[in-house]
C-alpha positions as CSV (number, residue, x, y, z in Angstrom):
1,X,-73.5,282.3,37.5
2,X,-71.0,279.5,38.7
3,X,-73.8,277.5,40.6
4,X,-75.9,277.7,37.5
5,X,-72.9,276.4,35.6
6,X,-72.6,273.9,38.3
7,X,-76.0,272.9,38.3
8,X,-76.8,272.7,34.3
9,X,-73.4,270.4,34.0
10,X,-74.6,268.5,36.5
11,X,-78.3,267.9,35.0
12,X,-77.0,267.2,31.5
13,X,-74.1,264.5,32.6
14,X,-76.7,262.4,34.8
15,X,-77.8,260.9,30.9
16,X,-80.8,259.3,30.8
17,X,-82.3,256.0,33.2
18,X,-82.7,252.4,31.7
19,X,-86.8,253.2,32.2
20,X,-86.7,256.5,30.4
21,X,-84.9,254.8,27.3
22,X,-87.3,252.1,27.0
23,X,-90.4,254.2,27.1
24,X,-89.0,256.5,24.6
25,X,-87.9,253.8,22.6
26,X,-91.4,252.3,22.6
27,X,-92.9,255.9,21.6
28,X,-91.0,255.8,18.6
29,X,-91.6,252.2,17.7
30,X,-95.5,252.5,18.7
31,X,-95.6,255.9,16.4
32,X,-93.9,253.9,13.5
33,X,-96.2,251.1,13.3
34,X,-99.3,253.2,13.5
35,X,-98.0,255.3,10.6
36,X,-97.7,251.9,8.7
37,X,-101.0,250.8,9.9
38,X,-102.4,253.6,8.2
39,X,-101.0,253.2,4.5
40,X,-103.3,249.8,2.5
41,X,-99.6,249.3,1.0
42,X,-97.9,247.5,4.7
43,X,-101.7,246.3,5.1
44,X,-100.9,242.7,7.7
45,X,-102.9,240.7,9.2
46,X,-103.2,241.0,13.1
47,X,-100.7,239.2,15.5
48,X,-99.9,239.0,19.3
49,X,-96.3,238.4,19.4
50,X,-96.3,238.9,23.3
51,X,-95.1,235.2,24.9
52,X,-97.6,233.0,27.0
53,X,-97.0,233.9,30.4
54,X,-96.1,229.9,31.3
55,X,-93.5,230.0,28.2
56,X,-90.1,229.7,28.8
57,X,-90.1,233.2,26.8
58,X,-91.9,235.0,29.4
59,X,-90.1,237.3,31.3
60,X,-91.4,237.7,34.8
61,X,-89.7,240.7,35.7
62,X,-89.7,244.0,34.9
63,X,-87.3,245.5,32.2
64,X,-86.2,248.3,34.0
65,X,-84.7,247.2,37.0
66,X,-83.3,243.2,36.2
67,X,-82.7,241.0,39.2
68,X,-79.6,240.6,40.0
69,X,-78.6,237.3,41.2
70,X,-77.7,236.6,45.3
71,X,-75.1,234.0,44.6
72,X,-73.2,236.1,42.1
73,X,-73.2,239.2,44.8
74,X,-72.3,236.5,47.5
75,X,-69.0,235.2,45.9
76,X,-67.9,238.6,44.6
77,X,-68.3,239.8,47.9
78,X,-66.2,236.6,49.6
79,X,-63.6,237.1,46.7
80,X,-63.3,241.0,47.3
81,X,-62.9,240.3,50.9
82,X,-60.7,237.3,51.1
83,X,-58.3,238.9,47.9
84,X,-58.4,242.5,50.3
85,X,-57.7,241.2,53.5
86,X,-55.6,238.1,53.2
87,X,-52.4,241.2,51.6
88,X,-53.3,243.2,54.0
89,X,-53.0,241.1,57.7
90,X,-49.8,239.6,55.7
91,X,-48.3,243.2,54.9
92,X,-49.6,244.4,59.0
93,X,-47.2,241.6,60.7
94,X,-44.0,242.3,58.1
95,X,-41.3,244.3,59.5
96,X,-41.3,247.6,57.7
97,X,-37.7,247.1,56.9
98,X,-37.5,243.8,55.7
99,X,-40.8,244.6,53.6
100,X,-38.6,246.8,51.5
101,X,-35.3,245.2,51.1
102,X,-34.8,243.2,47.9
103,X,-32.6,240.4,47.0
C-alpha cells in the first residue's frame, strides 16, 4: 500500500515535459480551427503563416529542447568556480582561532 502511495505521488509530481505541452497545445488549437473551418460564418481565405526558412523568423531548432548557449555555460561555470574556490583556499590557510575572533 505505501509503495503504491510512493509510486502514484511520484508519477503525478513529475508534471508534464516541454514536448508533451506543445503537442497538446497544438491538439487543441488544430481542433479549434477546424471547428471554425467548418461554420460559412469564420469562412477566410487560405494563408501559410509558417516563415521562409532563410527569414530571419525561422527558427532552425526544434521547440522542445532550445540550445543552450556554450559561452553562457562557460562563464557560469568560471564564475561558480572562481566565487567557490577563491573563500575556500583563503578560509583552508586561516588559523581556526583567529578565523573566529572579532574586533
Amino acid at each position: 500500500m505505501r509503495a503504491a502511495l510512493v509510486l502514484a505521488l511520484g508519477v503525478f509530481a513529475v508534471g508534464c515535459s516541454r514536448a508533451h505541452y506543445r503537442r497538446q497545445a497544438d491538439l487543441e488549437s488544430y481542433s479549434a480551427i477546424a471547428e471554425r473551418n467548418q461554420c460559412p460564418a469564420w469562412s477566410l481565405p487560405r494563408i501559410d503563416i509558417t516563415p521562409a526558412p532563410l527569414s530571419r523568423l525561422a527558427d532552425p531548432y526544434s521547440p522542445d529542447r532550445p540550445p543552450m548557449p556554450l559561452l553562457a555555460l562557460g562563464v557560469s561555470m568560471a564564475v561558480g568556480f572562481i566565487f567557490g574556490t577563491y573563500p575556500a583556499r583563503r578560509a583552508a590557510y586561516m588559523d581556526p582561532i583567529e578565523a573566529l575572533r572579532h574586533e
